[in-house]
HTML snippet that shows the backbone in 3Dmol.js (N, CA, C, O; Angstrom):
<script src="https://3Dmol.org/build/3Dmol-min.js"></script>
<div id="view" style="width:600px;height:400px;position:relative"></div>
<script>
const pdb = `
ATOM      1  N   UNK A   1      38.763 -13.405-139.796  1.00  0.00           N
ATOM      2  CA  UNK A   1      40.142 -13.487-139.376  1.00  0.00           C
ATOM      3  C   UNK A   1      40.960 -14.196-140.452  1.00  0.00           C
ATOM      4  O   UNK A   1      40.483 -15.085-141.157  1.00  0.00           O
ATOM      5  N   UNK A   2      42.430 -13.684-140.557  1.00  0.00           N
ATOM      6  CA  UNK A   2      43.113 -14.321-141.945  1.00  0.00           C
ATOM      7  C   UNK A   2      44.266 -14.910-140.775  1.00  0.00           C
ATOM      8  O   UNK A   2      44.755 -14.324-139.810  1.00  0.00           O
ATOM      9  N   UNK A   3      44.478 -16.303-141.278  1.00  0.00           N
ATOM     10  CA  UNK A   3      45.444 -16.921-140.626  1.00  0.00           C
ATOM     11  C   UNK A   3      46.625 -16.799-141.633  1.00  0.00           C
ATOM     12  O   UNK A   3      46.436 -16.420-142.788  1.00  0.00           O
ATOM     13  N   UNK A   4      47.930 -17.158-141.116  1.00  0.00           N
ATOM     14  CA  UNK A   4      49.172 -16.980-141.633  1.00  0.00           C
ATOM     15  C   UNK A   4      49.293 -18.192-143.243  1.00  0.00           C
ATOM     16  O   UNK A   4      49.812 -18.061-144.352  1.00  0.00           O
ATOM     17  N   UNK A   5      48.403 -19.451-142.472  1.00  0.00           N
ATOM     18  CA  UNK A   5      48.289 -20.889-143.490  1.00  0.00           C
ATOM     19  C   UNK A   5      47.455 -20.185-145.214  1.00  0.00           C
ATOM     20  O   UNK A   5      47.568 -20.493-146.400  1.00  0.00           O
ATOM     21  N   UNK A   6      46.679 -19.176-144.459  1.00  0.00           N
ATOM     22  CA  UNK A   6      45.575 -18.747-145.735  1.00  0.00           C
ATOM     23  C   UNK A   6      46.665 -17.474-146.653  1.00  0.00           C
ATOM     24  O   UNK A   6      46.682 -17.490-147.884  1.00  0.00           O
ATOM     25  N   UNK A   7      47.367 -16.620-145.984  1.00  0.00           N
ATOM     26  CA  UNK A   7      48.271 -16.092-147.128  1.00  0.00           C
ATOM     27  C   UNK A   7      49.121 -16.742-147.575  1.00  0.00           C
ATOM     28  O   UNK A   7      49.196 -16.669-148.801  1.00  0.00           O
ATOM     29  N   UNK A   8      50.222 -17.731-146.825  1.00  0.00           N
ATOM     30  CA  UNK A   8      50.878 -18.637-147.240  1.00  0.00           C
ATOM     31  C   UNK A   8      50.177 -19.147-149.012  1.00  0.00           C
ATOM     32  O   UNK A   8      50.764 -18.967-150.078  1.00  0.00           O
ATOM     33  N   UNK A   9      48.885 -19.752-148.831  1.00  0.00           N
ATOM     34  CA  UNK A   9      48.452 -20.425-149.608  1.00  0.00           C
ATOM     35  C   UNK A   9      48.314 -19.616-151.084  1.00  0.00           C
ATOM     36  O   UNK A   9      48.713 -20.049-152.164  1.00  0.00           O
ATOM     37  N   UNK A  10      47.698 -18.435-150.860  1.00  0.00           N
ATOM     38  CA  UNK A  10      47.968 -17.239-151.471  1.00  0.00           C
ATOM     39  C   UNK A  10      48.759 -16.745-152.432  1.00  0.00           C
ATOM     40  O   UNK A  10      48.556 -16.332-153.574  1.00  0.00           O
ATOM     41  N   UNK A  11      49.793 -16.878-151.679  1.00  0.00           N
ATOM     42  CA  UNK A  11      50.994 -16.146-152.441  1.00  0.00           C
ATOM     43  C   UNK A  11      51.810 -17.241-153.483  1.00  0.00           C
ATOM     44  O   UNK A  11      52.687 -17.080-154.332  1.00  0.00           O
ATOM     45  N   UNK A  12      51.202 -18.217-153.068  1.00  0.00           N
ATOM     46  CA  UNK A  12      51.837 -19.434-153.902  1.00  0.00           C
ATOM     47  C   UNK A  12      51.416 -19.740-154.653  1.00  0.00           C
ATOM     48  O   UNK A  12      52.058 -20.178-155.607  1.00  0.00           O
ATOM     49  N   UNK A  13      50.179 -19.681-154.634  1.00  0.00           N
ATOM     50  CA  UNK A  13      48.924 -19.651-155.503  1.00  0.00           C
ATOM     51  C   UNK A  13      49.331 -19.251-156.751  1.00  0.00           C
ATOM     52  O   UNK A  13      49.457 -19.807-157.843  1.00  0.00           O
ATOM     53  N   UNK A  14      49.638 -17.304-155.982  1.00  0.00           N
ATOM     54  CA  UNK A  14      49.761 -16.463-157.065  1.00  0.00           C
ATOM     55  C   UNK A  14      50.705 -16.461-157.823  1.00  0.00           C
ATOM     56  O   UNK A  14      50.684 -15.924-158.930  1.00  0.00           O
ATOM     57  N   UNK A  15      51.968 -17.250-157.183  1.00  0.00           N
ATOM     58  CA  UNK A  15      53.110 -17.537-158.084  1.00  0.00           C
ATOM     59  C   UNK A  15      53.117 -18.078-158.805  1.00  0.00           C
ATOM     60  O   UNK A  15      53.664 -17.771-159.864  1.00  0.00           O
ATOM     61  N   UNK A  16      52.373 -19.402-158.544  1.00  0.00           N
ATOM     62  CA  UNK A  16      52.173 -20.643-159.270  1.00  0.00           C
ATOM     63  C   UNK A  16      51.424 -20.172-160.864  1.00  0.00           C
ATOM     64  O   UNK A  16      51.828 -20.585-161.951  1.00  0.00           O
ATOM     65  N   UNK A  17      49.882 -18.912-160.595  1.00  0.00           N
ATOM     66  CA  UNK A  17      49.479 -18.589-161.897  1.00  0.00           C
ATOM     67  C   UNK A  17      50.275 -18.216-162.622  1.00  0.00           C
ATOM     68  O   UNK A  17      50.372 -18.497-163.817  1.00  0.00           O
ATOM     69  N   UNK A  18      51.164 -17.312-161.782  1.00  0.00           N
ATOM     70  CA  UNK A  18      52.224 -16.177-162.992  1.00  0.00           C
ATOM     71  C   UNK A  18      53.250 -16.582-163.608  1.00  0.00           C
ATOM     72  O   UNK A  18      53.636 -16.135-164.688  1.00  0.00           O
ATOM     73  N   UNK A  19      54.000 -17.842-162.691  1.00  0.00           N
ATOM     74  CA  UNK A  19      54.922 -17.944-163.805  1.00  0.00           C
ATOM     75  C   UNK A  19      56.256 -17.276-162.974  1.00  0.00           C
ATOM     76  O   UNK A  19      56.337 -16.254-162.293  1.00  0.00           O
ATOM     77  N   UNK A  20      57.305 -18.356-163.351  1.00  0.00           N
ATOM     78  CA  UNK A  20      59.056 -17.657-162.947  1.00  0.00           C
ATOM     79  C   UNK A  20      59.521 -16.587-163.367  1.00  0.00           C
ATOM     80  O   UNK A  20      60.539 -16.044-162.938  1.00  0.00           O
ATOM     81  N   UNK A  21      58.750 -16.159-164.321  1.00  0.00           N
ATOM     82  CA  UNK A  21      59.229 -14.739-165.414  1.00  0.00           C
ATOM     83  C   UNK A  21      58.016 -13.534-164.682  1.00  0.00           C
ATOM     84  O   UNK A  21      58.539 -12.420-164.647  1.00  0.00           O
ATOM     85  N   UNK A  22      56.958 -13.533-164.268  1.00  0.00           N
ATOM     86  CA  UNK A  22      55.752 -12.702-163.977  1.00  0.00           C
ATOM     87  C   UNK A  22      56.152 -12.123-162.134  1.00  0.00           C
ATOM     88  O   UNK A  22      56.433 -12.860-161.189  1.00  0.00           O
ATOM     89  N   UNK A  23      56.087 -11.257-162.136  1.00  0.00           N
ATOM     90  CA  UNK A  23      56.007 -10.376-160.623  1.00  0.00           C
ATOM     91  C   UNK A  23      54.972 -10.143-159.940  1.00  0.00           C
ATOM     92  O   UNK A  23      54.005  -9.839-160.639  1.00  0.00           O
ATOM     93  N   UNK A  24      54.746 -10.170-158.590  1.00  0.00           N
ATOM     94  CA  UNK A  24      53.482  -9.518-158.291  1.00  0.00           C
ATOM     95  C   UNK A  24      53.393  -8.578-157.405  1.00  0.00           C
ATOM     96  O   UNK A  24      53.730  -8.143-158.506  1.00  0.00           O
ATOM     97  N   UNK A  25      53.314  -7.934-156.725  1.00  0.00           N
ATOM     98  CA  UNK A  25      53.126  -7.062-155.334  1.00  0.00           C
ATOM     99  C   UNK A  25      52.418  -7.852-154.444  1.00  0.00           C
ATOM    100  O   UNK A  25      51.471  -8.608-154.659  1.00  0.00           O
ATOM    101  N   UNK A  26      53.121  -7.526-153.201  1.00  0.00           N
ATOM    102  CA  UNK A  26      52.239  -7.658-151.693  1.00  0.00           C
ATOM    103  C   UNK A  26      50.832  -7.409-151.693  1.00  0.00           C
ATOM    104  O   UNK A  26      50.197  -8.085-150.884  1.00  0.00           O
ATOM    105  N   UNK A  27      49.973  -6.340-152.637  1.00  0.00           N
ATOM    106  CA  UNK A  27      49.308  -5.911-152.674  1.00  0.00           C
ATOM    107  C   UNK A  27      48.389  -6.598-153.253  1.00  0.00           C
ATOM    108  O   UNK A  27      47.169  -6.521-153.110  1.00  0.00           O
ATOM    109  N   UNK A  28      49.064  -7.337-153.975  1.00  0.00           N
ATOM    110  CA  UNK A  28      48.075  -7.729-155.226  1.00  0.00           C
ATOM    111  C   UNK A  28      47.496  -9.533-153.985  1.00  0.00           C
ATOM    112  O   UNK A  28      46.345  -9.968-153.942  1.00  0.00           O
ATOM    113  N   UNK A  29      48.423  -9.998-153.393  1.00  0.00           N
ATOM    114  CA  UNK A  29      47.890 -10.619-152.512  1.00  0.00           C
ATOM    115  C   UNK A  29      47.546 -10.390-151.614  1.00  0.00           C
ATOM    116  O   UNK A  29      47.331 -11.361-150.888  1.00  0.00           O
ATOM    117  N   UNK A  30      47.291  -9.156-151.104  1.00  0.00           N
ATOM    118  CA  UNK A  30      46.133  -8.875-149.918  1.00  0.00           C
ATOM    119  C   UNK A  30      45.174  -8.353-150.272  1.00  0.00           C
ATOM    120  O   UNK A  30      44.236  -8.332-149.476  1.00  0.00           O
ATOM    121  N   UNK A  31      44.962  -7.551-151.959  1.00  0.00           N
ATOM    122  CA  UNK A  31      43.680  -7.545-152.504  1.00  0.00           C
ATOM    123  C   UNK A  31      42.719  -9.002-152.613  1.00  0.00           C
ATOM    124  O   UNK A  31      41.536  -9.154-152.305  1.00  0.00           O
ATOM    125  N   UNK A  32      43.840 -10.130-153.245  1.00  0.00           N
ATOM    126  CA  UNK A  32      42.877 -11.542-153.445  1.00  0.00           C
ATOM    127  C   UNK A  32      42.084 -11.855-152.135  1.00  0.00           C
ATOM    128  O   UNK A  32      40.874 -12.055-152.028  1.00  0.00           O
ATOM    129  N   UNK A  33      43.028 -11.853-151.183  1.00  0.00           N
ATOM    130  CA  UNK A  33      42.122 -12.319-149.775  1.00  0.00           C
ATOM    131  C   UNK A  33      40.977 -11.297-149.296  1.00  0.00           C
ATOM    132  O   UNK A  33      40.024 -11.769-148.676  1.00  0.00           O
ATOM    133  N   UNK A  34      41.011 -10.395-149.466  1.00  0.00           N
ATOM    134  CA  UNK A  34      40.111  -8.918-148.845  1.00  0.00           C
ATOM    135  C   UNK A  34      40.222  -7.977-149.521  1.00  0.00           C
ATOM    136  O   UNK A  34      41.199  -7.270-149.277  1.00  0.00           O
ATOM    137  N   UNK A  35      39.153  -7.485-150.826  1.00  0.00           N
ATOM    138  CA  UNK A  35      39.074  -6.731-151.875  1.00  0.00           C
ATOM    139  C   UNK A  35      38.737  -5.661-151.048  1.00  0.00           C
ATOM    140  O   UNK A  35      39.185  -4.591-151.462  1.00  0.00           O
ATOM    141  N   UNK A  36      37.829  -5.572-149.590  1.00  0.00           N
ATOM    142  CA  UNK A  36      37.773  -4.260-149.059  1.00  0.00           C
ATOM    143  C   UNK A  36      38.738  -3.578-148.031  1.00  0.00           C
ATOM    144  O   UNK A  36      39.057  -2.399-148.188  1.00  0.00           O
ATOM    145  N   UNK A  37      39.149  -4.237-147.096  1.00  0.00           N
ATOM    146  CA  UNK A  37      40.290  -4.432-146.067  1.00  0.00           C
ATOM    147  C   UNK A  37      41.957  -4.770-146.421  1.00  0.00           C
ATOM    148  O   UNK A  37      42.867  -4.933-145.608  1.00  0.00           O
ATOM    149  N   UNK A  38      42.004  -4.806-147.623  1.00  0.00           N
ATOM    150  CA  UNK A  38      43.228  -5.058-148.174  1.00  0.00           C
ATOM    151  C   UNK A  38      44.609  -4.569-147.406  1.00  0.00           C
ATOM    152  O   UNK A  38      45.569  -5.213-146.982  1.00  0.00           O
ATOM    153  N   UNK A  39      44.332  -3.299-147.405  1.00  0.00           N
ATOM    154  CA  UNK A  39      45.621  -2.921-146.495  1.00  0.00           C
ATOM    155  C   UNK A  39      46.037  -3.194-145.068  1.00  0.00           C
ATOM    156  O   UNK A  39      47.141  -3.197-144.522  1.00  0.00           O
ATOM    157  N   UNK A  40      44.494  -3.481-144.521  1.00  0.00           N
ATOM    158  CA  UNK A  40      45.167  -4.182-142.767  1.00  0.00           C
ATOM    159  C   UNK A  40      45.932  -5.135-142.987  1.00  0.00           C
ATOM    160  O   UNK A  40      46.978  -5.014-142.350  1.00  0.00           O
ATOM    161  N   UNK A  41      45.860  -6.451-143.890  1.00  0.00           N
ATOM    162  CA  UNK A  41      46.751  -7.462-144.660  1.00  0.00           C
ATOM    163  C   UNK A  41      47.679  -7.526-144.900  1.00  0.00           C
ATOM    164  O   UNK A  41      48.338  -8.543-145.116  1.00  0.00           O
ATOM    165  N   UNK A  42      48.148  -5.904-144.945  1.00  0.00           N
ATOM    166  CA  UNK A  42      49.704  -5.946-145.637  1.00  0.00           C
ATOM    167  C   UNK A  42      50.979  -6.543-144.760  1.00  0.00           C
ATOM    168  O   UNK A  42      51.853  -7.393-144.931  1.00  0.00           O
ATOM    169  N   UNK A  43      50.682  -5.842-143.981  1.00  0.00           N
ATOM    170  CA  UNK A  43      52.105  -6.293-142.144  1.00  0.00           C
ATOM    171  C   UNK A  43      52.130  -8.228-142.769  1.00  0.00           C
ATOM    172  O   UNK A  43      52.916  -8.797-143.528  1.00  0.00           O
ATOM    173  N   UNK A  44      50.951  -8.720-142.052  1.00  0.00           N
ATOM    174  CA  UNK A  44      50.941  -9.827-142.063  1.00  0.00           C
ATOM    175  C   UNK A  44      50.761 -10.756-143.695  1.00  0.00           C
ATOM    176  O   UNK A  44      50.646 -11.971-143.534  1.00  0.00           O
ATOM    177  N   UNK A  45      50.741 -10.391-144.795  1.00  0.00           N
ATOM    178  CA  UNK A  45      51.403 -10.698-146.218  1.00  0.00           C
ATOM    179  C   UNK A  45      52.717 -10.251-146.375  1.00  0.00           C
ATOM    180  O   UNK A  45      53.513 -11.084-146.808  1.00  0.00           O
ATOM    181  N   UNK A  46      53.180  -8.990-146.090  1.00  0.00           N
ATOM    182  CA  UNK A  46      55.117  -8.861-145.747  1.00  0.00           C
ATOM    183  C   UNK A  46      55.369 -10.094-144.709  1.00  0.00           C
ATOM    184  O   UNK A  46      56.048 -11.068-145.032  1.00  0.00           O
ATOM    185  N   UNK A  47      55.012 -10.012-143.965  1.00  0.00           N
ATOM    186  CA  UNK A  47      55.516 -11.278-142.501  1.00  0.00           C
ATOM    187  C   UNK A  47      55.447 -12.598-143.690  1.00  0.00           C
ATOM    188  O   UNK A  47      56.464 -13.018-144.242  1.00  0.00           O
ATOM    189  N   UNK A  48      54.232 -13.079-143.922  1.00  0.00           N
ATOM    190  CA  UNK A  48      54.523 -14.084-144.407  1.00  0.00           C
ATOM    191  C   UNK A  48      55.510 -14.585-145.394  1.00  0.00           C
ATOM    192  O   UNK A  48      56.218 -15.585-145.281  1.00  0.00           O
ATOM    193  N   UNK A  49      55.441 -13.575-146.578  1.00  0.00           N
ATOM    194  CA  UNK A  49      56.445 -13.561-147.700  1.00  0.00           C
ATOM    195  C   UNK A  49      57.933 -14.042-147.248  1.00  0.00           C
ATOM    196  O   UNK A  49      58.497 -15.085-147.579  1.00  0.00           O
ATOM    197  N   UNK A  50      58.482 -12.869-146.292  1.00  0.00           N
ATOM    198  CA  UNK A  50      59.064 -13.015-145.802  1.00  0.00           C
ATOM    199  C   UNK A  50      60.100 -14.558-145.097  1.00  0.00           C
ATOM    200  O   UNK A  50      61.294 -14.855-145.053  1.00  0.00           O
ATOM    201  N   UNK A  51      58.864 -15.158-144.672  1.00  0.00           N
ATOM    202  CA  UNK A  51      59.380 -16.868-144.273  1.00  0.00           C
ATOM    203  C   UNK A  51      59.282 -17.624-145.594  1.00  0.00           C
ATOM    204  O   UNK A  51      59.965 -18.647-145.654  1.00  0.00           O
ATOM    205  N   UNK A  52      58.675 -17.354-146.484  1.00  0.00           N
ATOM    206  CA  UNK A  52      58.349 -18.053-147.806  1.00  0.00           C
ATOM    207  C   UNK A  52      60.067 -17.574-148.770  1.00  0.00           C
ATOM    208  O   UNK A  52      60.750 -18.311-149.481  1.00  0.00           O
ATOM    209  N   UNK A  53      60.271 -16.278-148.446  1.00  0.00           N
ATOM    210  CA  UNK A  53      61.506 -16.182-149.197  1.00  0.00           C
ATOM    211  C   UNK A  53      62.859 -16.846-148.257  1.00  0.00           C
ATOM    212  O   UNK A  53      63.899 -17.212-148.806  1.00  0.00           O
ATOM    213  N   UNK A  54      62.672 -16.908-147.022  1.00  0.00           N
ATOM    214  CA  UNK A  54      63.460 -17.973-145.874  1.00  0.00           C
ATOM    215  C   UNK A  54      63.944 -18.866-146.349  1.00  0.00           C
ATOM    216  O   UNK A  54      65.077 -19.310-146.536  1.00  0.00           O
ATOM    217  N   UNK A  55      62.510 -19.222-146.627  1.00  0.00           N
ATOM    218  CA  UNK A  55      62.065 -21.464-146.993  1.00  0.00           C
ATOM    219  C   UNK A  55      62.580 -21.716-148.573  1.00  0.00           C
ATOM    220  O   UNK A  55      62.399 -22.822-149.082  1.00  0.00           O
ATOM    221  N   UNK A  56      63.356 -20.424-149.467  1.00  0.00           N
ATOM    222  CA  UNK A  56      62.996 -20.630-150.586  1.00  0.00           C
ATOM    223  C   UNK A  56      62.717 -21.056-151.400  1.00  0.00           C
ATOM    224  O   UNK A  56      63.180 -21.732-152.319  1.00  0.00           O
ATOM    225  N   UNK A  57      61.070 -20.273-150.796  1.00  0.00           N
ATOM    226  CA  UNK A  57      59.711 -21.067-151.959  1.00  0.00           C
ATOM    227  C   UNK A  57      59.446 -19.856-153.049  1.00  0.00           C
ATOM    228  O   UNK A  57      58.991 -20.170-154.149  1.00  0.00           O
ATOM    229  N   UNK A  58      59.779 -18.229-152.697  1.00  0.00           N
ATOM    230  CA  UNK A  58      59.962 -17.721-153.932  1.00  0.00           C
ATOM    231  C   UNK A  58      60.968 -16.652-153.593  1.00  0.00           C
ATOM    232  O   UNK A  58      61.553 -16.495-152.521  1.00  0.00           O
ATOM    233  N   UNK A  59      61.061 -15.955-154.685  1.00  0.00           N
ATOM    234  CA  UNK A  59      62.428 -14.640-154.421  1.00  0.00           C
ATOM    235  C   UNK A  59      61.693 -13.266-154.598  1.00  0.00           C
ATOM    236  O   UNK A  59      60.699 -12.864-155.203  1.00  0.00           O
ATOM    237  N   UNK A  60      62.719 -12.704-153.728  1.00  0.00           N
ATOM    238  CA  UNK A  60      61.672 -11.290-154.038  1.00  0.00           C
ATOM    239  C   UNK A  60      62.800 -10.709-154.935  1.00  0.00           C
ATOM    240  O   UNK A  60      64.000 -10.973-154.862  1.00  0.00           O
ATOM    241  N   UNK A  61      62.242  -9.954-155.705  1.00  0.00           N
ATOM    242  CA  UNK A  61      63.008  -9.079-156.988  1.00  0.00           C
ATOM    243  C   UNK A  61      62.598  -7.193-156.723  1.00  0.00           C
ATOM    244  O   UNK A  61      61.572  -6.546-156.515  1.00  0.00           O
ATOM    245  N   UNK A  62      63.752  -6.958-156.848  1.00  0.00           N
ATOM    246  CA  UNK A  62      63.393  -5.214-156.576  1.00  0.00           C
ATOM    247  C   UNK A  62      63.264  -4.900-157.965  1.00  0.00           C
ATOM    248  O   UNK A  62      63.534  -5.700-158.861  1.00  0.00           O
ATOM    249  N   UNK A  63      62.780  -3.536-158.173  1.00  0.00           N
ATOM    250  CA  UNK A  63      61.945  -3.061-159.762  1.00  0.00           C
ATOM    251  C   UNK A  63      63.450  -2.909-160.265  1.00  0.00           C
ATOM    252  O   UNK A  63      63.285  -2.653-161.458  1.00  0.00           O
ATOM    253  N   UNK A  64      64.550  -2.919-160.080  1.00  0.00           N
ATOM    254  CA  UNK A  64      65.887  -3.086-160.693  1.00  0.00           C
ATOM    255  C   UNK A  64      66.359  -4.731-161.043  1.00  0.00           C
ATOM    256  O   UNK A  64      67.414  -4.866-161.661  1.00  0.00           O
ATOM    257  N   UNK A  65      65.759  -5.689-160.740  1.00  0.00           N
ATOM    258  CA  UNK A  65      65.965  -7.039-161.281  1.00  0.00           C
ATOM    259  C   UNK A  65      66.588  -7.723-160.104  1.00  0.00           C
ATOM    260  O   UNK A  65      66.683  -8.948-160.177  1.00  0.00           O
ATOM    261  N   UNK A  66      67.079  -7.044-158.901  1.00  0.00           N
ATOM    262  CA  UNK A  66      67.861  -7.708-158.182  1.00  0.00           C
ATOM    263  C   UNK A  66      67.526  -8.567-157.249  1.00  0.00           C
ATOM    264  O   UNK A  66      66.368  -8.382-156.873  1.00  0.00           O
ATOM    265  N   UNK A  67      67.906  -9.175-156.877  1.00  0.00           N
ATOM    266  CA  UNK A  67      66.900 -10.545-155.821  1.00  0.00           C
ATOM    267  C   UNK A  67      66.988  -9.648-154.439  1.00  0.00           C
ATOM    268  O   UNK A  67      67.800  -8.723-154.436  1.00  0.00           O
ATOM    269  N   UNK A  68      66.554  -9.775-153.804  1.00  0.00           N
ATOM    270  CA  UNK A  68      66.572  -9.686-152.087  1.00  0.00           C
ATOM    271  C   UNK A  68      66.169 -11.125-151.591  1.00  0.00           C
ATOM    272  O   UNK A  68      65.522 -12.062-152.059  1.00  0.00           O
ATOM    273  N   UNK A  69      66.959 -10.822-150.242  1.00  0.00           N
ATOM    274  CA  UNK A  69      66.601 -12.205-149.599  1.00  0.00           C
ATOM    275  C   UNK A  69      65.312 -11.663-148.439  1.00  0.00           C
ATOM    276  O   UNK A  69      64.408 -12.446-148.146  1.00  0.00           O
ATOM    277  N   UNK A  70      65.356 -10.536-147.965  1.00  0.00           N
ATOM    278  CA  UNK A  70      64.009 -10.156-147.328  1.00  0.00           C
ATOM    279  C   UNK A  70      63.356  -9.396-147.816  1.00  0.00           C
ATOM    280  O   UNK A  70      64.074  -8.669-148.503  1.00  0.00           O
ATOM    281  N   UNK A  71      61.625  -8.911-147.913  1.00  0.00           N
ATOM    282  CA  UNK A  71      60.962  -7.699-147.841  1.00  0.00           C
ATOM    283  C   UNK A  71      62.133  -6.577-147.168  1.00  0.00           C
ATOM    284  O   UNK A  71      62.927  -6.871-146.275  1.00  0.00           O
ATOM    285  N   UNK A  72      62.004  -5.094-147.908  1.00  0.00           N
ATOM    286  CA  UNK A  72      62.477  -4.087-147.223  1.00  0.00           C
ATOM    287  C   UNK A  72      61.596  -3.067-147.064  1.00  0.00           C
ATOM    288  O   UNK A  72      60.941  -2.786-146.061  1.00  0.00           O
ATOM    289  N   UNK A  73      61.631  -2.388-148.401  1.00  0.00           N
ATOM    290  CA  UNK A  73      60.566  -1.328-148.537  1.00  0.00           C
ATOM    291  C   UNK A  73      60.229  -1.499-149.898  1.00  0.00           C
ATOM    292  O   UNK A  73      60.776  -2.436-150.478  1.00  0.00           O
ATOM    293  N   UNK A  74      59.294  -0.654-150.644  1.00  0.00           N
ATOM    294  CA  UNK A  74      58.512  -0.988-152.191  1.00  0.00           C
ATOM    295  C   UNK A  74      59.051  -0.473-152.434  1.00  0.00           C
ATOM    296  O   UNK A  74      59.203   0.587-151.826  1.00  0.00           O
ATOM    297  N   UNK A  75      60.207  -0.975-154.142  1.00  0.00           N
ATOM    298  CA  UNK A  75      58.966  -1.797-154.765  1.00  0.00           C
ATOM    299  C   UNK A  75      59.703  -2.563-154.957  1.00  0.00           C
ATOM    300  O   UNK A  75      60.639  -2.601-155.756  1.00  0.00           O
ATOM    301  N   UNK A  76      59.305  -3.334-154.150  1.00  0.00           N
ATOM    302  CA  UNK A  76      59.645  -5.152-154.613  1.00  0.00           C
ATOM    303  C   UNK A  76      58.642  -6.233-154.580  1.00  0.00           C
ATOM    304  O   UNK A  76      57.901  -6.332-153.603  1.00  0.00           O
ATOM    305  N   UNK A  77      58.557  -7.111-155.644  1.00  0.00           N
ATOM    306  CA  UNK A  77      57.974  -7.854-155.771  1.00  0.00           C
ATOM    307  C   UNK A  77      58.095  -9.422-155.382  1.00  0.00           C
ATOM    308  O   UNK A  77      58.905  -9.824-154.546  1.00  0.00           O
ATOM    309  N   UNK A  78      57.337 -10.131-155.975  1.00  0.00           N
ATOM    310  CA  UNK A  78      57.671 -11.525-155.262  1.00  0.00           C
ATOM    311  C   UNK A  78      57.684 -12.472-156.669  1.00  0.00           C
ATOM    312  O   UNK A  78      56.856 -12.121-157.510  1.00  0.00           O
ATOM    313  N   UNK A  79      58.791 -13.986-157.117  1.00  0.00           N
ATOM    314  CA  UNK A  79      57.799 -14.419-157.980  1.00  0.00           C
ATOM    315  C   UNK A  79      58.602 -15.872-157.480  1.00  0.00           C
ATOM    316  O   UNK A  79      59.744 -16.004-157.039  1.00  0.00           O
ATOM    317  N   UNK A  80      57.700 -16.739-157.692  1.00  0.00           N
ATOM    318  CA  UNK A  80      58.318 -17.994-157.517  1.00  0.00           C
ATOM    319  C   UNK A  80      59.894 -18.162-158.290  1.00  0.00           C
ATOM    320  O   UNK A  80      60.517 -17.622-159.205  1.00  0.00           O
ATOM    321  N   UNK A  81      60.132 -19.528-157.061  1.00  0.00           N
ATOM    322  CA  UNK A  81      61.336 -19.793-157.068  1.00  0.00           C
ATOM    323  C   UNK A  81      61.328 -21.506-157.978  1.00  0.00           C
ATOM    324  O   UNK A  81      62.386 -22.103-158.178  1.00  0.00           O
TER     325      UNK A  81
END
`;
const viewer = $3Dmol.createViewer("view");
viewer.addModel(pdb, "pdb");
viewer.setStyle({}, {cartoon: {color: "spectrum"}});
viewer.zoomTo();
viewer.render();
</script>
């Protein structure tokens, strides 16, 4: 079972490696947690992101540079704030 605290941790994680300039996909953090099950992950890695871009702890950027303040549809990425 993946709790909300364990993607939270995740995605911050992943921000934290990449860097204010580096992007990542939803994807790429529900591969880290579950390399086989990855995609049941996704709902609940959008959900989380989601309160993380709320709290702003990072921004999501669409493949045009532009910030969003929520997940919509792909392709948008996430990178710390």
């Amino acid at each position: 079972m993946v709790f909300a605290e364990d993607i939270r941790r995740t995605i911050l994680k992943l921000a934290e490696e990449r860097g204010p300039e580096q992007t990542f996909a939803m994807s790429d953090v529900a591969r880290a947690m579950d390399q086989k099950n990855w995609r049941e992950l996704l709902d609940q890695v959008k959900f989380v992101a989601n309160i993380l871009i709320r709290e702003g702890k990072i921004i999501a950027r669409k493949s045009n540079g532009n910030s969003s303040f929520e997940l919509s549809k792909p392709p948008i990425t996430r990178q710390k704030s």
